[in-house]
OpenMM code with the backbone's topology and positions (N, CA, C; nanometers):
from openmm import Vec3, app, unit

residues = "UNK UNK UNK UNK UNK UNK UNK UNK UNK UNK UNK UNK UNK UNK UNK UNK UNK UNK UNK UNK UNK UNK UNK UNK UNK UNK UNK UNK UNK UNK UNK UNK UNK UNK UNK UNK UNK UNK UNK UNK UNK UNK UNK UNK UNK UNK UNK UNK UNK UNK UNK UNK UNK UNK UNK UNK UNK UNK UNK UNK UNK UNK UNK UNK UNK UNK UNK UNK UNK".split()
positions = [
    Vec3(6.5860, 12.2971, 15.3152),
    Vec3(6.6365, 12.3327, 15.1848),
    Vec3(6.5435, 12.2728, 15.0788),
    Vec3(6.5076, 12.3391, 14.9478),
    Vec3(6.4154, 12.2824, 14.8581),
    Vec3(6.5469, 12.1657, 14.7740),
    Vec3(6.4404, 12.1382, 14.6989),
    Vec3(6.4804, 12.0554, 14.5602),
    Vec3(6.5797, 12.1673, 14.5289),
    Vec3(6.5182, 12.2609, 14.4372),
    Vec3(6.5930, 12.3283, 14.3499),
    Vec3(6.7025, 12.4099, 14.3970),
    Vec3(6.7288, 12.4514, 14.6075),
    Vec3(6.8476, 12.4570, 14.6494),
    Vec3(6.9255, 12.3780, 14.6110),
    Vec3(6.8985, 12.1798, 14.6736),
    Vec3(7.0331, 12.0993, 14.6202),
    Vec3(7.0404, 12.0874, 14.5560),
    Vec3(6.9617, 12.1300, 14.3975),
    Vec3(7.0217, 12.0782, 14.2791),
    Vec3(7.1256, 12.1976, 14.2594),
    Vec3(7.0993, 12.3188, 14.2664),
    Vec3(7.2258, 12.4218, 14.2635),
    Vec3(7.3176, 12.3583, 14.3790),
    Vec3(7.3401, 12.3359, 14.4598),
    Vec3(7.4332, 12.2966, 14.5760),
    Vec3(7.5073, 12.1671, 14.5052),
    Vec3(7.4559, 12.0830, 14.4454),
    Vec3(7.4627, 11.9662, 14.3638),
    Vec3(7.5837, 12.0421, 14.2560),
    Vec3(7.4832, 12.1364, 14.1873),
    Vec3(7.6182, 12.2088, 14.1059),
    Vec3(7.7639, 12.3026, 14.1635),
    Vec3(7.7201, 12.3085, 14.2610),
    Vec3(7.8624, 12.3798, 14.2767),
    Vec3(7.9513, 12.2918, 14.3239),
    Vec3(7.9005, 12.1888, 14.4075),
    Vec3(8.0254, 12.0210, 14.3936),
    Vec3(8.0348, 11.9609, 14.2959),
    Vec3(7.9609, 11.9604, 14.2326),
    Vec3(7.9624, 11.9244, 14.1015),
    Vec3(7.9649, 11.9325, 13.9579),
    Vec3(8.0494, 12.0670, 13.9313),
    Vec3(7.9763, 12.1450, 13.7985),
    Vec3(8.0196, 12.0508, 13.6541),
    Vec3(8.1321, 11.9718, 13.6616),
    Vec3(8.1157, 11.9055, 13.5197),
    Vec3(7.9665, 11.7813, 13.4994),
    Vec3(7.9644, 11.7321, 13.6093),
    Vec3(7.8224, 11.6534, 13.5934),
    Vec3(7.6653, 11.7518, 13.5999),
    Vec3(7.7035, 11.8525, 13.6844),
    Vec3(7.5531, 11.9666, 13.6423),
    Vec3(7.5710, 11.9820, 13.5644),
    Vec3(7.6893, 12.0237, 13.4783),
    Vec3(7.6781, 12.0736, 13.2832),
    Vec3(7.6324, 11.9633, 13.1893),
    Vec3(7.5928, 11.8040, 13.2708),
    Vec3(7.6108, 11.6950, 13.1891),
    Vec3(7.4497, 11.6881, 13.1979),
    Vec3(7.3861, 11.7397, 13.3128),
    Vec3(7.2213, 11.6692, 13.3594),
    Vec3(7.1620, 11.6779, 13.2347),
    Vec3(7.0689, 11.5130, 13.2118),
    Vec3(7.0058, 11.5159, 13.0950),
    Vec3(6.8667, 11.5835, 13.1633),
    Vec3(6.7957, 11.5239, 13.3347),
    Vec3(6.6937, 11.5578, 13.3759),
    Vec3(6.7079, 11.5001, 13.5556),
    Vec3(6.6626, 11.6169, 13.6145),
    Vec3(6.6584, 11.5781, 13.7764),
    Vec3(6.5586, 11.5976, 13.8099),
    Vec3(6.5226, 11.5233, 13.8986),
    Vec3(6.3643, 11.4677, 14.0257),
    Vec3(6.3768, 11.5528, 14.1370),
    Vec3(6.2675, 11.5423, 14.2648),
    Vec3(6.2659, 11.5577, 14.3591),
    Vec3(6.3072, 11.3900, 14.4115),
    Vec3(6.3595, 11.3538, 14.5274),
    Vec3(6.3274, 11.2447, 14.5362),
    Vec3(6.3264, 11.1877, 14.6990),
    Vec3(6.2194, 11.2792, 14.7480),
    Vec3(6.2028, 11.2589, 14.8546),
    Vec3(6.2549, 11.3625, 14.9539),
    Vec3(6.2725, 11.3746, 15.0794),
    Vec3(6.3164, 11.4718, 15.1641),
    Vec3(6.4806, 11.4698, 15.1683),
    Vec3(6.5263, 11.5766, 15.1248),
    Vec3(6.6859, 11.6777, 15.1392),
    Vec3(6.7585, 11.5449, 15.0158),
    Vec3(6.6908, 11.5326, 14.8618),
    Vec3(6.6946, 11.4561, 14.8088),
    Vec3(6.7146, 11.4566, 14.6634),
    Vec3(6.7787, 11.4465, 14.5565),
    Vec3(6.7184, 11.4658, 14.4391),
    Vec3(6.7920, 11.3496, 14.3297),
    Vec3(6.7177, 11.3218, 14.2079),
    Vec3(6.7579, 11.2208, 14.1448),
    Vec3(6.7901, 11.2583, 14.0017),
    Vec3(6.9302, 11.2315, 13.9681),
    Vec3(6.9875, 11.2612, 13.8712),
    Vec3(7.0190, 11.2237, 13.7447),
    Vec3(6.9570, 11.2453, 13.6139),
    Vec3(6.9733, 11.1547, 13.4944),
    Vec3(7.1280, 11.2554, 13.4397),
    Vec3(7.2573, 11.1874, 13.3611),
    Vec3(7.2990, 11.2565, 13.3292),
    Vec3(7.2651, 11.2184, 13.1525),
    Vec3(7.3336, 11.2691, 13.1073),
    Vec3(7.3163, 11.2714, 12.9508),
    Vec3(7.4106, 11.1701, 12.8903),
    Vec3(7.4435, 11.0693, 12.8541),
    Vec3(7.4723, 10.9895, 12.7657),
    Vec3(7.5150, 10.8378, 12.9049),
    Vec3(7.5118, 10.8022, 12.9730),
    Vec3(7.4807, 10.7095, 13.1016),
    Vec3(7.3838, 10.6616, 13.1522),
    Vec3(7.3438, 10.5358, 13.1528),
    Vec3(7.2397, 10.4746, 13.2066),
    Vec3(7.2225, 10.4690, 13.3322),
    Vec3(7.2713, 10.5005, 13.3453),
    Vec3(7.2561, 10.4634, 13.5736),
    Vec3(7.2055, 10.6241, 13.5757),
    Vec3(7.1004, 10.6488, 13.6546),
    Vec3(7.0574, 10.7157, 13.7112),
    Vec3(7.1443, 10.7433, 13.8814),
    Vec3(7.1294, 10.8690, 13.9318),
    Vec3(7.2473, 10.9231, 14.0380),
    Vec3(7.1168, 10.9639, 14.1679),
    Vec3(7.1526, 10.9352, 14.2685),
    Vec3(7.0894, 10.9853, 14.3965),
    Vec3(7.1997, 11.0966, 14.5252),
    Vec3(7.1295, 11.2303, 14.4544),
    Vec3(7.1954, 11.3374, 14.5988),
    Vec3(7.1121, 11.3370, 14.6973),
    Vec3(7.2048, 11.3096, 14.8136),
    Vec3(7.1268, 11.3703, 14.9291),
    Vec3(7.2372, 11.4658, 14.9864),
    Vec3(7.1717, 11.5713, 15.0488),
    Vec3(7.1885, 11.6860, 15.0982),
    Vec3(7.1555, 11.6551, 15.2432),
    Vec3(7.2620, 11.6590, 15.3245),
    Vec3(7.2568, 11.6425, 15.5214),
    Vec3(7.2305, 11.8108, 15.5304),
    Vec3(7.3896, 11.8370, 15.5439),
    Vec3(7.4178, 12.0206, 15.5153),
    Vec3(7.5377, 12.0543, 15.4812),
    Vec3(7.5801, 12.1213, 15.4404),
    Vec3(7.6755, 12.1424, 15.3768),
    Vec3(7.7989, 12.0838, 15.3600),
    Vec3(7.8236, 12.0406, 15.5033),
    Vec3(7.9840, 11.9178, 15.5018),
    Vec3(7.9558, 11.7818, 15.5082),
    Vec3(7.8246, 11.7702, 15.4666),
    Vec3(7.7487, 11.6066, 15.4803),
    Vec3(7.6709, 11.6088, 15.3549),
    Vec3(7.6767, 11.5306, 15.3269),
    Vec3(7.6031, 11.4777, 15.1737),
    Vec3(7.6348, 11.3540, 15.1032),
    Vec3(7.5517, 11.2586, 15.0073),
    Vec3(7.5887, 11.1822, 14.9629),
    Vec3(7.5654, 11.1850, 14.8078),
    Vec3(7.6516, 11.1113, 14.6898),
    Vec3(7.6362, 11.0974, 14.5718),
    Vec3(7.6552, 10.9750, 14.5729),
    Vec3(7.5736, 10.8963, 14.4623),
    Vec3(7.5798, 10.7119, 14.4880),
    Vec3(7.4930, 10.7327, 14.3613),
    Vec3(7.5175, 10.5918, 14.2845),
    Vec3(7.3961, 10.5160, 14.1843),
    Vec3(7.2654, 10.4771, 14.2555),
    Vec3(7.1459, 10.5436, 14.1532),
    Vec3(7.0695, 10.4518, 14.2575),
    Vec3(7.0523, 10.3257, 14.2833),
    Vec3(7.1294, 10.2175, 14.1975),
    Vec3(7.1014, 10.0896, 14.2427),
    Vec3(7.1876, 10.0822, 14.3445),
    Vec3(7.2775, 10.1142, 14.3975),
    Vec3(7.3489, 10.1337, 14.5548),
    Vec3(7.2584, 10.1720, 14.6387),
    Vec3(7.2104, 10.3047, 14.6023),
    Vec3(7.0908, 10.3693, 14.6912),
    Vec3(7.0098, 10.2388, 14.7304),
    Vec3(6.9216, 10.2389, 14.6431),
    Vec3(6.8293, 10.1055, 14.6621),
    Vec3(6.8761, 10.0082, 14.7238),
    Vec3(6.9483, 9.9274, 14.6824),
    Vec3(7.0388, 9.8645, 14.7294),
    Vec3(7.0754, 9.8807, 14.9372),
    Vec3(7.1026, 9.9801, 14.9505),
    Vec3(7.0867, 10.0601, 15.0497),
    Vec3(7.0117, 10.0260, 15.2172),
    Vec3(6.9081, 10.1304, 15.0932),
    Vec3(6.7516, 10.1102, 15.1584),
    Vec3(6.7146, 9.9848, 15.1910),
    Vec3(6.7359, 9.8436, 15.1159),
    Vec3(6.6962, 9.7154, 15.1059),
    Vec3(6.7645, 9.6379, 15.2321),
    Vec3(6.8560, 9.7076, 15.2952),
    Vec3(7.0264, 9.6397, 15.3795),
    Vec3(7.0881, 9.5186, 15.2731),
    Vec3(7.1106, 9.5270, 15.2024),
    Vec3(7.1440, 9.4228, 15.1129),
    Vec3(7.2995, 9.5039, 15.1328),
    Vec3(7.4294, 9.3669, 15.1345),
    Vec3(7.5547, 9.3936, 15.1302),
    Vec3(7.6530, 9.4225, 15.0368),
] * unit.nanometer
topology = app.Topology()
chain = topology.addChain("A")
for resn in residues:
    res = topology.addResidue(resn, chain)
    for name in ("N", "CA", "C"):
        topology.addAtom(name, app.Element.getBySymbol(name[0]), res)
């Protein structure tokens, strides 16, 4: 699936925050990174497939990635 699949896929779970995006990334593989418009925390989708996916801050994300608890 591209970027610009999950960011539409992104919107259809999500359409009051897609109506909010100030600006979204690629961000890596089945991935994309989400600014919304008036919120400082930046958002990380990942896309598994359709009944799998995650939405998180990226400092969780990061956080994450790091194994930090």
């Amino acid at each position: 699936m591209t970027h610009k699949q999950i960011y539409t896929f992104f919107g259809t779970l999500f359409p009051t925050y897609y109506n909010s995006v100030d600006a979204w990334f690629p961000n890596g593989k089945g991935s994309i990174r989400v600014r919304l418009k008036g919120l400082p925390e930046e958002f990380i989708f990942t896309f598994i497939n359709n009944k799998e996916w995650d939405f998180e801050t990226l400092t969780y994300h990061n956080n994450k990635l790091k194994g930090a608890k």
